[in-house]
N, C-alpha and C positions, 0 to 999 in steps of 0.2 A: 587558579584562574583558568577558565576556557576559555576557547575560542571563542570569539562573537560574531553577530551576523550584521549587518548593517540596521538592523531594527530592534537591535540591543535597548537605546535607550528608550525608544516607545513604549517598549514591555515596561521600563520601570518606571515611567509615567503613568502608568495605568493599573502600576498597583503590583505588578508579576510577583510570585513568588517564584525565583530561579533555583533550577535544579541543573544538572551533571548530563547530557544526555549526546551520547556518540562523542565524546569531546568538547562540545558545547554547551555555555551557559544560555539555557533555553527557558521559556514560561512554564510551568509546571499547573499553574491559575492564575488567577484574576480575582481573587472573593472566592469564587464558589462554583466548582469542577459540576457538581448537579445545574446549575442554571445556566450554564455555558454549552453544557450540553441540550437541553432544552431550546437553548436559542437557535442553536442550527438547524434542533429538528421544526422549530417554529415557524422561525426565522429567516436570518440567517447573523453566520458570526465567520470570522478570518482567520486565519494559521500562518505563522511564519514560518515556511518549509525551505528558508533558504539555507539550512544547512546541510542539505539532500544536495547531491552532485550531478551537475549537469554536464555530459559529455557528446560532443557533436566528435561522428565518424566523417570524413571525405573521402572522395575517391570515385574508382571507376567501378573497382572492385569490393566497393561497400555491401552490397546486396549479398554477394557471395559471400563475405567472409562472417556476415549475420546469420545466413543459411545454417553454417559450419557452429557459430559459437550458440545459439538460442537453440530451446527445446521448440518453441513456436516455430513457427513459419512464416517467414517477413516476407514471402510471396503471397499470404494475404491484403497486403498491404501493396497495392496500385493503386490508389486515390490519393493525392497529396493532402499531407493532416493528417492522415488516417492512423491510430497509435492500436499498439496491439502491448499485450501483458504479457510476462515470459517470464521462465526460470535460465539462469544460465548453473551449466551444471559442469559439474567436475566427470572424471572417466570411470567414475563409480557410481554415477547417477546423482550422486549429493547436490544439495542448491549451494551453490558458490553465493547468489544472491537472486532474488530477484527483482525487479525492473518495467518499465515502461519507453515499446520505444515508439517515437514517431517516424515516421516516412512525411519525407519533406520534396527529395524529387531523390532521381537515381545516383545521383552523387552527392545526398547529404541525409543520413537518420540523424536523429539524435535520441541520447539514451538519458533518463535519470535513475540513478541506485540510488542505493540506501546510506547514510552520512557513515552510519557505525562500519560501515564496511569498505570505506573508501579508497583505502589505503591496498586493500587486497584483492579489489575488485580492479582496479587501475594497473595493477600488477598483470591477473591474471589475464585483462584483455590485450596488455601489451603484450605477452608472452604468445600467444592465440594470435597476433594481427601479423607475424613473424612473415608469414609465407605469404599476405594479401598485399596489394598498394593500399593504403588506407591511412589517412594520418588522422590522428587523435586530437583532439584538442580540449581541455576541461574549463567548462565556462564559470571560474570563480568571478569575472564580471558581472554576474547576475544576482538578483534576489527572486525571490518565489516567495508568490502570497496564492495562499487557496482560500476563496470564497465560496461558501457549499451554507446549502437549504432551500425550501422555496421559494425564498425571497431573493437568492443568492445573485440571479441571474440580471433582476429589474432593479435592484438597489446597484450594483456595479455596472449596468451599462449609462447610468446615469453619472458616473463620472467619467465614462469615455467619451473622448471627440468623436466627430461625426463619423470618420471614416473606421477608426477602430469597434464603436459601437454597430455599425452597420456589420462589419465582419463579424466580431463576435454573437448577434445576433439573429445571422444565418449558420453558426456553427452546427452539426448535428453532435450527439453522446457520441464519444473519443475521437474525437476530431479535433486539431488544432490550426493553429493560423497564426502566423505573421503577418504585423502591422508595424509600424515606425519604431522598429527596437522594443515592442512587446510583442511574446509569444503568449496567443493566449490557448488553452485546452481547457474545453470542455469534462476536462476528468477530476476523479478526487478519490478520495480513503473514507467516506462516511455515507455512502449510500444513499446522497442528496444529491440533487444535479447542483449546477456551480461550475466554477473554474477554479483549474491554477494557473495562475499568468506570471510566467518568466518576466523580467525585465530589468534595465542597468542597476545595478547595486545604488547607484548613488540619485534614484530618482523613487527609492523603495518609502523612504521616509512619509515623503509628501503625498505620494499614494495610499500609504496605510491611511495618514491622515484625514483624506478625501475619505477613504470608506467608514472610517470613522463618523466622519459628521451625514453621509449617507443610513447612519444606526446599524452600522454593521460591527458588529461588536466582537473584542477578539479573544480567542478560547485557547489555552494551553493544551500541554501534550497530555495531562488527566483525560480532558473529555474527549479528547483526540482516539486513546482509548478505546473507552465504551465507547464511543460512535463508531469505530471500525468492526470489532465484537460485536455489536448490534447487526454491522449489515455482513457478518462472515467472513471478514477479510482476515488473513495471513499476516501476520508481522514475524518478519525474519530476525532470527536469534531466538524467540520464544514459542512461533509455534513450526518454524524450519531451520535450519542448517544443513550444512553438508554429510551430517549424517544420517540424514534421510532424505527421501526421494520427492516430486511432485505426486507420484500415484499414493504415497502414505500419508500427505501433507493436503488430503484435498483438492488439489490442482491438476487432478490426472486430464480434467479438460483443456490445460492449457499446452498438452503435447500435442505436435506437429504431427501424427505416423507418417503421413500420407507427403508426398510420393514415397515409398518403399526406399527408395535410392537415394533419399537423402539423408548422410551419414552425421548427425552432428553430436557435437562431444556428448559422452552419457547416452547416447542411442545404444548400445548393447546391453552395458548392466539392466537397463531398463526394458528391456524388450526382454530379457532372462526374468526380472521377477514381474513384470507384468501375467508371465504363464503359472506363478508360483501359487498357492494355495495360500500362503504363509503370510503374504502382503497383511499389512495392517491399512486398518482405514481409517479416517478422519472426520469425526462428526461431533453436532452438537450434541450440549446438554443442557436441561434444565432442573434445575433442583425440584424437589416436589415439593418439601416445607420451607422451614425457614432455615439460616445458616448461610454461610459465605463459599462459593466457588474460588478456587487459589491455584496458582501458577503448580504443578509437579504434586499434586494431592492424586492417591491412588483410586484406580475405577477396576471395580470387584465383581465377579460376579458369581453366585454360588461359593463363594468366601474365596474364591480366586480370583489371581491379579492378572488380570486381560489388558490394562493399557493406563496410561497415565493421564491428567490436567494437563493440556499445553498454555492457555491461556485461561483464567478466571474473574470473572466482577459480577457486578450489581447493574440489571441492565435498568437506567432510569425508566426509560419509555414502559417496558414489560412491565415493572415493578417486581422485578423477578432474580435468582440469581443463576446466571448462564455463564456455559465455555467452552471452550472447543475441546476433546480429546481426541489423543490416537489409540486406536484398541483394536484388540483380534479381529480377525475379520467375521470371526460366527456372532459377536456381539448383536442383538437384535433394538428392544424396543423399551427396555429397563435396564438400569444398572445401580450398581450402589456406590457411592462415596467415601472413602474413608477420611472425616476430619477429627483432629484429634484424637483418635482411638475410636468414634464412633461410626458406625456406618448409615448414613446417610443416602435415602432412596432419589434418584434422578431419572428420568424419561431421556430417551436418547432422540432426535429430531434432524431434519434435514435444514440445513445451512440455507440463506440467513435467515436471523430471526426477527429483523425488520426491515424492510426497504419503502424510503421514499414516505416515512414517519409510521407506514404502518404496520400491524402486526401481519411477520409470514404465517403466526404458530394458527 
């Protein structure tokens, strides 16, 4: 038995097939991981992401000690709401995990990581906040529902009161807001606009229920998946870890350089293979016939092994089967697949391969 969220028994009202995921018993589907997926990019459909860990920093010396711990730059961030994407990295460049944080004023961000790495990630920031004033706090008072698609935005402001639907209706893309004990953002993992809206664990129920009868329909962590694959996005543990960097993993946009003088964990190792030849890089693929894409399947080329499957599926929208790998850097514009003992011709592509339902390719 795992953990639960407070929207345990909704999912089994609704039919969930539960699965094992980070320690919790989470949706896995509903019926049918292709039509759930379909709804969001139609639609729109909800995610119970309440078992993602929600961490507010305080203090004076908040700003600094983000500075020091994020590969980002939380000096981008002078607008309240305004959230930025970041790796937090270890002294060898590795992702420890990574994160979304908001800027809320000068003495409060708040961070959410990843559920699977909770435990290590809470560690690692206490260890790091040693030398700042900054007290921690993890908001397991909360639930987190994400509503994402085109519809995402006019089907849920219809069940906010006036004053929260007004806010969230001036939100701009990654901006968030506080209203009466809901935090809502503008952000999500599926490459549709939408929200995730933090809020009291014990007011999560009634809420699903509203977006429920608003036909907002709710989708496990299958389509959860391809919808992320679709729009390029990272999932930590399968297509990063601490044993590789954000410049091998894709995200070399998401480092800070600039100012020079700002020293934060994993700034050296990475400033050393940043100048390397050697770096590997991170990109798509598409299969060219038919056949399945799969997690750790070899990518050949000239009968040599240049880089692995980090991520693989069947992208519904494409009708195609797509994945991220990591591969030499001479890698160009073809590669071949090894499944089963066969080898398998793919197109290499630049990330993502859908946004906003439609095709990048």
């Amino acid at each position: 038995m795992g953990k639960k969220t407070s929207l345990y028994h909704k999912h089994l009202e609704s039919g969930a097939k539960i699965v094992d995921f980070g320690g919790y018993d989470m949706p896995l589907h509903y019926g049918s991981q292709i039509e759930e997926h379909h709804q969001v990019r139609n639609d729109a459909g909800m995610f119970d992401v309440s078992h993602m860990v929600v961490v507010d920093l305080r203090g004076k010396a908040v700003r600094d000690f983000l500075r020091h711990l994020l590969a980002n730059n939380v000096d981008r961030l002078q607008q309240s709401g305004k959230a930025l994407y970041s790796c937090m990295l270890n002294s060898d460049g590795g992702i420890v995990d990574d994160l979304i944080v908001y800027f809320m004023d000068e003495t409060w961000f708040r961070l959410v990581v990843n559920a699977a790495t909770r435990d290590k990630d809470l560690a690692w920031i206490e260890k790091q906040v040693a030398d700042f004033d900054v007290a921690i706090e993890v908001r397991d008072d909360l639930a987190m529902i994400a509503v994402q698609g085109p519809q995402a935005r006019i089907k849920t402001h219809a069940l906010l009161d006036g004053l929260k639907q007004k806010k969230a209706d001036e939100l701009a893309p990654f901006y968030a807001v506080e209203c009466d004990g809901f935090f809502i953002a503008r952000t999500g993992y599926t490459g549709e606009d939408g929200y995730e809206i933090m809020l009291p664990a014990d007011q999560a129920e009634l809420f699903w229920q509203g977006l429920l009868e608003q036909g907002v329909k709710p989708v496990g962590l299958g389509a959860r998946d391809t919808l992320r694959l679709e729009a390029g996005m990272n999932l930590y543990g399968t297509d990063m870890d601490e044993s590789v960097s954000p410049l091998e993993s894709g995200l070399g946009w998401t480092v800070g350089w600039e100012p020079s003088d700002r020293h934060f964990i994993g700034r050296d190792a990475l400033q050393v293979q940043r100048e390397s030849s050697e770096c590997q890089k991170f990109v798509g693929l598409i299969l060219d016939g038919k056949g399945m894409l799969r997690n750790h399947q070899k990518v050949v080329v000239d009968g040599a092994l240049v880089g692995e499957v980090t991520s693989g599926s069947f992208s519904p929208t494409l009708g195609k089967a797509i994945a991220f790998a990591r591969v030499d850097a001479h890698v160009k514009t073809q590669c071949d697949i090894e499944v089963r003992g066969r080898h398998l011709s793919a197109t290499v592509v630049k990330l993502p391969f859908v946004r906003n339902g439609k095709s990048c390719l």
